[in-house]
N, C-alpha and C positions, 0 to 999 in steps of 0.2 A: 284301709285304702282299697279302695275300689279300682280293679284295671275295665278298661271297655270290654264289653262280648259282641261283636259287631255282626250286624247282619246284612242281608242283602239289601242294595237300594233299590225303593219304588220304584224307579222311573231308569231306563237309560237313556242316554243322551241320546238325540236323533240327530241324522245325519244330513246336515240341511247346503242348499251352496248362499250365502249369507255374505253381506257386505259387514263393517265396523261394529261391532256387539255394544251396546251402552253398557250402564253401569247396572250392577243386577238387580237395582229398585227399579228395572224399566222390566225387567222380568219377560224378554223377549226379543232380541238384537238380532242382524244378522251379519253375514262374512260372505267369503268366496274362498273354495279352496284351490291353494296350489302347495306342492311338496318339490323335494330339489332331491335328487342321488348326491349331492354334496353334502347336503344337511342331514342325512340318512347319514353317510358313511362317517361322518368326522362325530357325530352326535353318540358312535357307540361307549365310547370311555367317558361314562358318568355325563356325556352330553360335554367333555371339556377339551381345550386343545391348549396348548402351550405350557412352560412349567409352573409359572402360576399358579394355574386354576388346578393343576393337576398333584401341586403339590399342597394346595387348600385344600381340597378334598378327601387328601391324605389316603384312607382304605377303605371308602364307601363303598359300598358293592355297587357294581352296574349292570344295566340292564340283561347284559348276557347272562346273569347269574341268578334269573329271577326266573318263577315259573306262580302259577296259582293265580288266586283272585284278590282284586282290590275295589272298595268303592269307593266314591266321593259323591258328594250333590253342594249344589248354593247355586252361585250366581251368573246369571244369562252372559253377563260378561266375560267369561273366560270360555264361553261356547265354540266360539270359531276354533280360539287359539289349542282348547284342550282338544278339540275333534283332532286337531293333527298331531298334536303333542303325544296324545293314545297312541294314534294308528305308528306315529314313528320309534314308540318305546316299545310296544306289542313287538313292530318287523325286528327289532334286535334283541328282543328276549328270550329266553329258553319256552317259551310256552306262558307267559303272562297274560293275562286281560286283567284289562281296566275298565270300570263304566265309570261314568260321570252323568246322574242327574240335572238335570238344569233346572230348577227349582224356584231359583230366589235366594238371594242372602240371606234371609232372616230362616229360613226354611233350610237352609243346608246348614247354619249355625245350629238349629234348634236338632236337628236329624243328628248331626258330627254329636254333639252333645248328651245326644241318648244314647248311641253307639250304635242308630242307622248307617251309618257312615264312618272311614276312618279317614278320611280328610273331607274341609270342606272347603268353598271356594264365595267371596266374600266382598262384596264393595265397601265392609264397613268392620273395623274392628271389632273383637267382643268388648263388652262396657265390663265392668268391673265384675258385677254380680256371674257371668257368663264365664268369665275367667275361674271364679271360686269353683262353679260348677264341674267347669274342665278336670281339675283334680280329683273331681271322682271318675272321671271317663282316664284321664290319659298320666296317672302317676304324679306325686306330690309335687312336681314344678309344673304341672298343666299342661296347658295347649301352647302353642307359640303361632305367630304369622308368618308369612313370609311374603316381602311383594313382588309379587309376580308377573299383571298388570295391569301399566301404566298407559291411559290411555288420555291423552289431552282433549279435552272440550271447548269447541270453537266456536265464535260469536257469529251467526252469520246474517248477512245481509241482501237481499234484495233490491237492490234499484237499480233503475232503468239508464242510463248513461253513463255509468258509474262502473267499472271494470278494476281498479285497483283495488288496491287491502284500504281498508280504510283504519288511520289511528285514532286510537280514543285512550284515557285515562281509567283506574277505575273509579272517581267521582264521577264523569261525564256518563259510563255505561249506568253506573247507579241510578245517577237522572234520566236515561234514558227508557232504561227498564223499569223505571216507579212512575212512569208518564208525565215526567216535568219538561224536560225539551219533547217539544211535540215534532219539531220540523226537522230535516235534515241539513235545512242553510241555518241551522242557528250559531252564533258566535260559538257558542261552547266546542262546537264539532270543529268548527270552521279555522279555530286558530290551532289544530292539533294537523290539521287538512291545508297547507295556505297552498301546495300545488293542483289541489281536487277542484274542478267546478262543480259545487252540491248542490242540488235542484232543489227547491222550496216544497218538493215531495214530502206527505205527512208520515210523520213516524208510525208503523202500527208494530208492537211489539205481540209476538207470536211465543206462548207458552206452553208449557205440558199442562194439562186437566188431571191427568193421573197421579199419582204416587211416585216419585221417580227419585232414585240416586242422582243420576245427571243432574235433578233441581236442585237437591240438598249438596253436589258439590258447588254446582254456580253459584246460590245463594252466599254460600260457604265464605266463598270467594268475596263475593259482596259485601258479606257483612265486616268482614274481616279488613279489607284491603280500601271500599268507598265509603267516606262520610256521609256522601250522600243517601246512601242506602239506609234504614230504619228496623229493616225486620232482621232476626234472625235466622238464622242456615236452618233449613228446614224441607222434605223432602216433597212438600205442599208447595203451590204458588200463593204467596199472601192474598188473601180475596178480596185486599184495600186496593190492588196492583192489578185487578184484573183485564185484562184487554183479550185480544183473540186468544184462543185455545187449540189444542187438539190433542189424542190419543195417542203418547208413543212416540219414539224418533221419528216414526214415519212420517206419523200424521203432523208434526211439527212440521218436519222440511218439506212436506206433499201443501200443506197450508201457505207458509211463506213462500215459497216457488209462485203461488198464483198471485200473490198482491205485493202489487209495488210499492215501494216506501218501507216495507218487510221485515223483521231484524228478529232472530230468534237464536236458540243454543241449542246444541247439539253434538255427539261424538264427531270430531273431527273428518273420521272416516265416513263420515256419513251425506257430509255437504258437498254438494255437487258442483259441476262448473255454472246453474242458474245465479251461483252468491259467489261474491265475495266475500270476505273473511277481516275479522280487526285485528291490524295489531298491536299490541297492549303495551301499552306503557310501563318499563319498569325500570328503575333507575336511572330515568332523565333517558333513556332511549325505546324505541319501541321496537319488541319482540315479535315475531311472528309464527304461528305453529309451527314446531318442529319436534319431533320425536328426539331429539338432541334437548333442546329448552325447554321439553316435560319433564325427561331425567334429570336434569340440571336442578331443577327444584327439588325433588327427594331428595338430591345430595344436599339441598339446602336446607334441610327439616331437620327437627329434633326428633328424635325417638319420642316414643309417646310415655313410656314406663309403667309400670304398675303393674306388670305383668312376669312371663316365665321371664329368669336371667336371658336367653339366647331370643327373646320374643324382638321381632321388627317391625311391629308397629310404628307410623310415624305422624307428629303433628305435623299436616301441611303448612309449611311456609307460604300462607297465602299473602301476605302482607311483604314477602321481602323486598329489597332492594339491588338485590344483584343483579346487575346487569345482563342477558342474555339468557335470562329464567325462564318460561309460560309456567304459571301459578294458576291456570283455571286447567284441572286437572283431578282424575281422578286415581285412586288408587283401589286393584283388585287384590287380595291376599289370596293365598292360599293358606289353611289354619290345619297344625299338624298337632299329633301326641306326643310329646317328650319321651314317654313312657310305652309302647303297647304290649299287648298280652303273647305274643310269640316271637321266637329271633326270625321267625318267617317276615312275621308282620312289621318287624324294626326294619328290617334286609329292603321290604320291598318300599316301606316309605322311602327309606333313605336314598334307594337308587332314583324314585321315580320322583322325587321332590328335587333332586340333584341334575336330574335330565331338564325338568323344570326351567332352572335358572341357568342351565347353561347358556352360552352364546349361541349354539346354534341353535335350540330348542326359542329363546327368544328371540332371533331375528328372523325364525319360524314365522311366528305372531307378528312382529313387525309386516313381515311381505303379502300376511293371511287379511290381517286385521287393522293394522295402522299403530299398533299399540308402541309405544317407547321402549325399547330394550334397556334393562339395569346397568351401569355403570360397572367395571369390574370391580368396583371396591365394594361396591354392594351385592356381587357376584361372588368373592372373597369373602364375605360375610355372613352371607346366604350358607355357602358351604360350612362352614364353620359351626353353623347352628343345627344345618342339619345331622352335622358329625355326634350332636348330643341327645339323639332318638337311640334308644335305647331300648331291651325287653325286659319284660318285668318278673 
């Protein structure tokens, strides 16, 4: 058994002021930063308050008991939220730093993996083969996940007269996004709409050009949840489905902002007051973003399996039926070692993966970034998993 020998990371994270971060196949997001002397002060014990959390966590070391160096790298997404999450574990620790790369998913998986890194951060789980590998970096039960951030992806809209959410199904968005409804007074829209007046404005659906996690969650969604829809989840836009383009969250909402009739996807946090926003049909009612109805769906998912015993990995529930869900959504991990090679190195995972999930270190990220804070039962669970980091 091979334990990790970990070295320094390339790159550290830079210090940007950034609105909603995508998903880290956009490999470039940004935030705004703000911090609170509340969330400072209540975030020193293990990031937890009440006896719950405090009694989940049981004798994890916290931040005040930490000193020395730790790295991470992966994904643009947890950019905003990790810049604060540092700086507020660094101000109550004995001497600790942290860097965090912003790299890319597959690039902080591949870095965490060789032992660049001793955590990485991730829009996508590892696949089977990546898990085997883990056990030689982080002790014979591998690597585990943890989700961290939940960030919901909103449909948005452009038109001209038009000021409400507008509802749609997901057969209706299927057809709308594979260019079968072209107009926006078509019946399909219009019977989900009977209080909107919808202009005969032509549909122009507006897509990423690049590589993007954001695609392969929506698609995700798509494929999953609309009949109408044909392709599978895939982090490409199908090139049968082509219509406008552009580069990036930006370029996505910077595009749709100029043309009317306009409808594109994007991080939540990212759509402006120029759009309105869908809301989705789920369970014979329609949803509307909320950082409440993105969490609501991971409580609605199965774990994914195949992986360490304490690993929380999850299948999206893109398809369900639960009323009061948003299922276009994505999920960020953080990916730790079961096992590492010092009780330094266990001590400082444990504390700084536990600050992590707390409540206030997540509605951190909620105020920074827009992202969903975890459920306490998934909070309760989180600790638990981390309680089984261990040195080797």
């Amino acid at each position: 058994m091979k334990v990790a020998s970990f070295g320094r990371a390339a790159a550290i994270l830079s210090v940007a002021s950034l609105a909603l971060v995508a998903c880290g196949g956009d490999n470039g997001n940004d935030g705004e930063d703000t911090t609170t002397d509340e969330a400072t002060t209540e975030a020193t014990d293990n990031g937890t308050e009440g006896g719950a959390e405090e009694e989940a966590s049981g004798d994890l070391p916290s931040a005040a008991d930490i000193s020395g160096n730790f790295y991470g790298g992966g994904a643009s997404s947890h950019e905003t939220a990790m810049l604060e999450w540092i700086s507020e574990f660094e101000g109550q620790s004995g001497g600790a730093a942290v860097e965090y790369a912003s790299v890319g998913s597959g690039n902080g998986r591949s870095g965490f993996l060789s032992g660049e890194y001793q955590f990485a951060g991730s829009d996508a789980a590892m696949d089977e083969g990546e898990y085997e590998d883990s056990t030689n970096q982080c002790g014979p039960d591998g690597a585990f996940h943890l989700p961290t951030y939940i960030a919901p992806i909103g449909v948005a809209i452009n038109l001209e007269g038009v000021d409400e959410n507008v509802n749609l199904d997901a057969d209706t968005l299927g057809s709308i996004f594979s260019g079968e409804i072209t107009s926006w007074d078509d019946e399909a829209i219009a019977e989900h709409n009977p209080d909107l007046d919808l202009p005969s404005t032509n549909i122009t659906v507006v897509h990423r050009q690049d590589t993007s996690g954001t695609t392969e969650n929506f698609t995700e969604y798509l494929a999953a949840a609309s009949s109408t829809w044909e392709w599978d989840a895939d982090g490409e836009w199908p090139s049968e489905a082509t219509a406008e383009s552009a580069e990036g969250t930006g370029g996505v909402i910077g595009l749709a902002s100029e043309i009317d009739g306009a409808i594109t996807y994007a991080d939540a946090g990212r759509i402006d007051d120029n759009f309105v926003t869908v809301n989705v049909e789920v369970g014979g009612d329609y949803t509307e973003i909320s950082s409440e109805a993105a969490a609501a769906v991971v409580s609605a998912s199965e774990p994914a399996g195949g992986g360490a015993p304490n690993d929380m990995a999850f299948e999206i529930a893109r398809d369900t039926e639960e009323a009061g869900t948003y299922p276009i959504i994505q999920i960020a991990y953080t990916i730790w070692c079961n096992e590492y090679p010092s009780q330094d190195d266990a001590d400082f995972a444990q504390a700084f993966a536990a600050y992590i999930v707390s409540e206030e270190a997540q509605q951190l990220a909620a105020d920074v970034a827009g992202s969903a804070p975890i459920s306490e039962e998934l909070r309760e669970e989180a600790l638990e998993a981390i309680g089984q980091i261990s040195a080797g």
